[in-house]
N, C-alpha and C positions, 0 to 999 in steps of 0.2 A: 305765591304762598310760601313757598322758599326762601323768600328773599325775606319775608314778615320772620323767618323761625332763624335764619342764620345774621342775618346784620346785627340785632342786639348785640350776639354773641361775641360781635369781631372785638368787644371793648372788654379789657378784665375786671371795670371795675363790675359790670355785668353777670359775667362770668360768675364771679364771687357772692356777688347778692341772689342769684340763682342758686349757690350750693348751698349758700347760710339758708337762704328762706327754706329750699327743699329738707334739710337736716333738723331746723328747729321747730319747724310742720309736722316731723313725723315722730320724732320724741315729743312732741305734746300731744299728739293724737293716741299713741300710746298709752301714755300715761290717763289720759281719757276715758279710756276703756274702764279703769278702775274708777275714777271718781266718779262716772257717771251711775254705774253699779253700786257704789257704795252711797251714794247718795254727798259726796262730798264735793260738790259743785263749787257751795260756795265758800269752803275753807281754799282752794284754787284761788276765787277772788280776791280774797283774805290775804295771804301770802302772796302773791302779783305783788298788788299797792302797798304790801307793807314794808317792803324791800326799799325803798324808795330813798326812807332819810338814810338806810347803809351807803346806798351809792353815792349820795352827797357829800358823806360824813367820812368816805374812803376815797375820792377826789379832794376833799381838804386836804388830806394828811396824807395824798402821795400813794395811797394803797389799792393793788389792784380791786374795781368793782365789785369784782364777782365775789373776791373774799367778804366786801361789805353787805352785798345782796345775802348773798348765804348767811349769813350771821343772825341778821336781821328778820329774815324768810324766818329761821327756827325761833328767833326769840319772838315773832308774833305767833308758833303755834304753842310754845310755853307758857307765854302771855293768855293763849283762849284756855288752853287745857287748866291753867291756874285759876282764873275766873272761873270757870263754869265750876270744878269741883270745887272749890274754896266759898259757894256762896250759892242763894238760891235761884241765877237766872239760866233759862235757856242756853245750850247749846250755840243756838244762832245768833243769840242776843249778844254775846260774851263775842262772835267773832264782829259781829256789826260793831262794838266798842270799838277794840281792839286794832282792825284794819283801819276803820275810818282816821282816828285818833294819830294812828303813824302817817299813814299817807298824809294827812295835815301837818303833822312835824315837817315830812319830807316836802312838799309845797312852802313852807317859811324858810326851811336851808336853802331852797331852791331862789328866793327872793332875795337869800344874804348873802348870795357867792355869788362874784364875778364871771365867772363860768356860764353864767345863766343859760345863752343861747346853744350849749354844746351838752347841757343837762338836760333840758328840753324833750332833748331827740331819746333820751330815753323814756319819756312817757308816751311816743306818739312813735318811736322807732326812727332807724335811719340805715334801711339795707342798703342801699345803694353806694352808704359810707362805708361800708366794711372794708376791712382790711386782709391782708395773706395770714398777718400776725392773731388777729379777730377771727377767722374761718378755721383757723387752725384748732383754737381753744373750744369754739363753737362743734366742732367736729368729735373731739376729746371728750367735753362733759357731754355732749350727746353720745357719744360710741359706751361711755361708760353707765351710764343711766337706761341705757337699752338693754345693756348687757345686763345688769342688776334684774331690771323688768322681768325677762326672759329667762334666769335663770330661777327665780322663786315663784314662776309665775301659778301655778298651782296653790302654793299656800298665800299667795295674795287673792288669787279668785275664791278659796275656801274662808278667808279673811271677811270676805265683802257678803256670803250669803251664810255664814253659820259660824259662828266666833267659840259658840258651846264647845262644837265639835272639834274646832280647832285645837281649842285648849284639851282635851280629851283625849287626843294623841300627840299631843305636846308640843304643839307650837305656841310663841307666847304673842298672843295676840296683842299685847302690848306693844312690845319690842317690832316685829312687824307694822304695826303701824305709825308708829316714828320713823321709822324708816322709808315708808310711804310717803311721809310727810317732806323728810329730807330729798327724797327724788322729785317733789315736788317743789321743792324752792331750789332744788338743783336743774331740774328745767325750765322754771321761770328764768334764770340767771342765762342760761342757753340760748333762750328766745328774747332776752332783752335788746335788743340792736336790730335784732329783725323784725320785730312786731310792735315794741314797745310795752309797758307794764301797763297800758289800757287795755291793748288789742289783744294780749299774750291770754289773758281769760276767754277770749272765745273758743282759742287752739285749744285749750284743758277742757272744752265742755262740747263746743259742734260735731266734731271728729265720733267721737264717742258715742254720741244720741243720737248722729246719724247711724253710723253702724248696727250700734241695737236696734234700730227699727228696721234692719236689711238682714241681719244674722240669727241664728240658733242657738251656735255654737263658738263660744268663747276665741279659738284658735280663728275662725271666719272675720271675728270681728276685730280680732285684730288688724287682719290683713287688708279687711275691708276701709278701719278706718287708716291707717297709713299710707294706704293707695291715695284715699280721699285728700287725704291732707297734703301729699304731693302734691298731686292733678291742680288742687289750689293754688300751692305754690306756684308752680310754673304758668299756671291762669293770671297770676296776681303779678308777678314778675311780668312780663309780658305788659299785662294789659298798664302798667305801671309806665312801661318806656314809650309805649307808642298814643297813648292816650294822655301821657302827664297829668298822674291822677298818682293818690297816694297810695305805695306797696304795700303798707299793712293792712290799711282799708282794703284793698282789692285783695286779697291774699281772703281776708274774712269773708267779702261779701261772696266772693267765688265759691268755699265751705258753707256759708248758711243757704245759698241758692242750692245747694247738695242737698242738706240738709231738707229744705223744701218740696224740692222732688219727692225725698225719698219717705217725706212725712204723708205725700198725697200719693203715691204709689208703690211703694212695697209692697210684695206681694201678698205676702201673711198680714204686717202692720199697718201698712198704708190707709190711708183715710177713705179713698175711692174703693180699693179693693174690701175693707170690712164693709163698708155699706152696702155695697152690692152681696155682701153674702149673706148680713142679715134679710135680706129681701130673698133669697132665694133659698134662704131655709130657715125652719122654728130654732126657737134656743133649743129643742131637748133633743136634737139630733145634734148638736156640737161635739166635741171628744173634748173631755177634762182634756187640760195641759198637766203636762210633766212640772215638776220640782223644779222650779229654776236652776237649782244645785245639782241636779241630776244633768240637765240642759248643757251646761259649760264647761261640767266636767266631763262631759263625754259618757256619763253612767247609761250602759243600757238597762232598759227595765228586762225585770229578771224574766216575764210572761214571755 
């Protein structure tokens, strides 16, 4: 059993793909916790795959990725925010344009650059390829997008259950959430190397959904999905070297088998546990639930 946990290790390029996967796991699990609450699942989507023709179009011309992802990540939430208020479609509709429409750009750059089989590995990932120079930066926008997370994190959770109130004591719920947006196509850019801009959408949404159906309280669910998102990591790294099977898939499949679990046995949420309690008591001995808002923020009721 020792010999399965230390041999990968002896090799750095291992090493490295263990710290990248571990690090860009847990800033999307993070970041999770919000979009799952807010219901912004699939603007995540959205911003992944739209990132897509920046990277291409910043490998042409010699310019670091991440500057091209970033760019790109914002100009497709500009692009949905413009459509939907500029005209009468949906919400969803406006991001289903939008994303699909660049990600097809970015699949044609992809066809007209020589580069082909090294662009690739950014839609499918390539931890294994990372670098000292790549772990480094990966480490960077992830330290700083946590750190962002965590320090507004109160007017982000009052952002996602009551925008009224927000504005009401003066946060601009606007500006907060462009900013939301930006940490979100700032950890799609994190996670592009380790997961790739297919897989990198699960990190924004498993993490998350598992948690809420394990947690109460906002600070739990944090902790719960970052843990989560580790444990994967290191499941997915692993099961990657000694199985030779793909790290991003295995990285996922590890989080939605969490996810699984925790859908059929949570103790409050779980699927097994509510049945069994409808069967063991009427609906009209239930206890109302608290305020979601009340829940995350830690509000006690004032009885």
């Amino acid at each position: 059993m020792w010999e399965l946990l230390v041999q990968p290790m002896e090799f750095p390029f291992m090493q490295h793909a263990l710290a990248a996967a571990i690090i860009s796991s847990v800033v999307c699990a993070l970041l999770s916790c919000w979009l799952v609450l807010m219901g912004w699942s699939l603007m995540g989507e959205a911003v992944a795959h739209s990132i897509l023709p920046g990277i291409v179009l910043a490998h042409i011309f010699g310019l670091p990725m991440a500057l091209g992802a970033f760019v790109f990540g914002m100009l497709a939430v500009l692009l949905i925010g413009g459509i939907s208020g500029g005209s009468t479609l949906k919400h969803d509709t406006s991001i289903g344009v939008v994303f699909t429409s660049l990600f097809a750009l970015g699949l044609v750059l992809i066809s007209r650059t020589p580069s082909e089989t090294h662009l690739t590995h950014i839609l499918f990932g390539n931890v294994l390829g990372i670098s000292q120079q790549d772990l480094l930066q990966t480490a960077g926008l992830g330290l700083a997008t946590v750190a962002v997370l965590l320090a507004l994190r109160r007017s982000f959770v009052l952002l996602a259950f009551d925008k009224v109130h927000a504005h009401t004591i003066g946060i601009s719920s606007g500006a907060l959430s462009i900013l939301l947006l930006a940490l979100l196509a700032l950890t799609t850019v994190t996670s592009l190397q380790t997961l790739g801009i297919l897989l990198v959408v699960a990190m924004l949404v498993v993490p998350g959904a598992t948690a809420l159906l394990l947690c109460r309280r906002f600070g739990q669910m944090l902790a719960v999905a970052a843990t989560s998102a580790a444990v994967s990591a290191l499941i997915g790294v692993y099961a990657s070297y000694w199985l030779d099977i793909s790290t991003g898939g295995s990285i996922v499949l590890a989080q939605s088998g969490q996810f699984a679990l925790a859908y059929l046995f949570a103790p409050v949420k779980g699927m097994i546990p509510r049945l069994r309690q409808r069967r063991q008591r009427p609906a009209s001995d239930r206890v109302s639930p608290t305020r979601p808002i009340d829940t995350f923020l830690d509000v006690k009721d004032p009885a």
